[in-house]
C-alpha positions in Angstrom: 22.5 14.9 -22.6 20.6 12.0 -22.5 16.7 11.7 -21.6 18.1 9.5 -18.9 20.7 12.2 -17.5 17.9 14.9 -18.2 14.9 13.5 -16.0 17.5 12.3 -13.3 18.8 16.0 -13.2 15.0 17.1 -12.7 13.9 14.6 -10.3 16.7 14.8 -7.8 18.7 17.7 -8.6 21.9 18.5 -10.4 24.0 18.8 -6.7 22.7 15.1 -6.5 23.5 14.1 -9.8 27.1 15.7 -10.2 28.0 14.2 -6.7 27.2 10.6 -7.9 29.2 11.1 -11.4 32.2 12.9 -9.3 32.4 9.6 -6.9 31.9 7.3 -10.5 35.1 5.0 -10.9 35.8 2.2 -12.7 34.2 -0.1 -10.9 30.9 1.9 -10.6 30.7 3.4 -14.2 28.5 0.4 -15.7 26.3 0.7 -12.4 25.7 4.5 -13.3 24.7 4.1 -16.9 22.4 1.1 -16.0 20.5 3.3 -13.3 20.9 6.3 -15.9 18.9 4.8 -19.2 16.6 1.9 -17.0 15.4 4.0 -13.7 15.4 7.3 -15.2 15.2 7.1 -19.3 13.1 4.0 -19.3 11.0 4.0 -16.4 10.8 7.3 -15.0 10.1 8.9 -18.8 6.8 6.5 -19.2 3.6 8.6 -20.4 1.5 5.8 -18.0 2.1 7.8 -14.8 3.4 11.3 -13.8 6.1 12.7 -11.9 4.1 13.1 -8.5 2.9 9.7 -8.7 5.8 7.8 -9.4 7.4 9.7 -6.4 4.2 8.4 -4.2 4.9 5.2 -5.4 8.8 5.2 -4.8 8.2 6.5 -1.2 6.2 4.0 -0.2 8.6 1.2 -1.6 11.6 2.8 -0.2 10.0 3.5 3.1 8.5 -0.7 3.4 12.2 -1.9 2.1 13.9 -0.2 4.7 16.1 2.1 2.3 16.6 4.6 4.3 19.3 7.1 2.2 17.4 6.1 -0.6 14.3 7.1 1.0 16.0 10.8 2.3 17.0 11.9 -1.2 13.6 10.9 -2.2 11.9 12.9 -0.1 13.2 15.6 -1.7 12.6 14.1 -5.2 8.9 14.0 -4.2 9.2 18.2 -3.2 11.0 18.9 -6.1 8.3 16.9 -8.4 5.7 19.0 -6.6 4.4 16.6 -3.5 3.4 18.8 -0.2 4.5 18.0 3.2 0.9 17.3 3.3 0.5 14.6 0.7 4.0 12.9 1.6 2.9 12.2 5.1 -0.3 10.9 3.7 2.0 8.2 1.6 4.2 7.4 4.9 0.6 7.0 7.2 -0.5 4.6 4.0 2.9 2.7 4.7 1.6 2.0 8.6 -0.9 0.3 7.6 0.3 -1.4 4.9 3.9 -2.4 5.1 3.8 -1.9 9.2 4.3 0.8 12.2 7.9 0.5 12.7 8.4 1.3 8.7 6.4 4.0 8.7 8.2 5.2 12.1 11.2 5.3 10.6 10.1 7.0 7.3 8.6 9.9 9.5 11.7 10.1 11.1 13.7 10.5 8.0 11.3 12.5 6.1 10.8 15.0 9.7 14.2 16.9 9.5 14.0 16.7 5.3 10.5 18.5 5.2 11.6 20.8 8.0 14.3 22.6 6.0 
């Protein structure tokens, strides 16, 4: 397994991971390996910032862009790489002020039912 495959695995979990690779054709393999070795076994697997932080930092991306299934499995990333309910709201209220209300609104309401399970 690949460093790529092996922090993916971690961050969002192998149901995640083996549902993406099951629904992999053709026409999506190339797209798979790219995210595979850049996102996760170049970026992710950088010494300059930790797990917890890069999760932070994706949240509040996701959540200004407007990704919203992105943002939902990264919610759980973020639990899984060790964030609290606590600290993820704290990245969505820094959203509000940053990247706007209605962003940050929605975020909430994505993240509410996520962190409630």
């Amino acid at each position: 397994m690949t460093d790529g495959m092996r922090v993916r695995r971690e961050v969002l979990g192998d149901e995640h991971v083996d549902r993406a690779i099951a629904r992999t054709d053709e026409f999506t393999a190339d797209f798979q390996d790219f995210i595979t070795r850049y996102a996760w076994g170049e970026v992710w697997t950088r010494p300059g910032l930790d797990r917890r932080t890069r999760s932070c930092v994706t949240l509040a991306m996701l959540a200004t862009l407007g990704h919203d299934a992105e943002l939902a499995m990264h919610v759980r990333a973020a639990l899984r790489n060790g964030l609290t309910r606590d600290e993820i709201k704290e990245v969505l209220l820094q959203v509000a002020v940053y990247a706007g209300v209605p962003a940050a609104n929605r975020a909430f309401a994505i993240a509410q039912p996520i962190l409630a399970e």
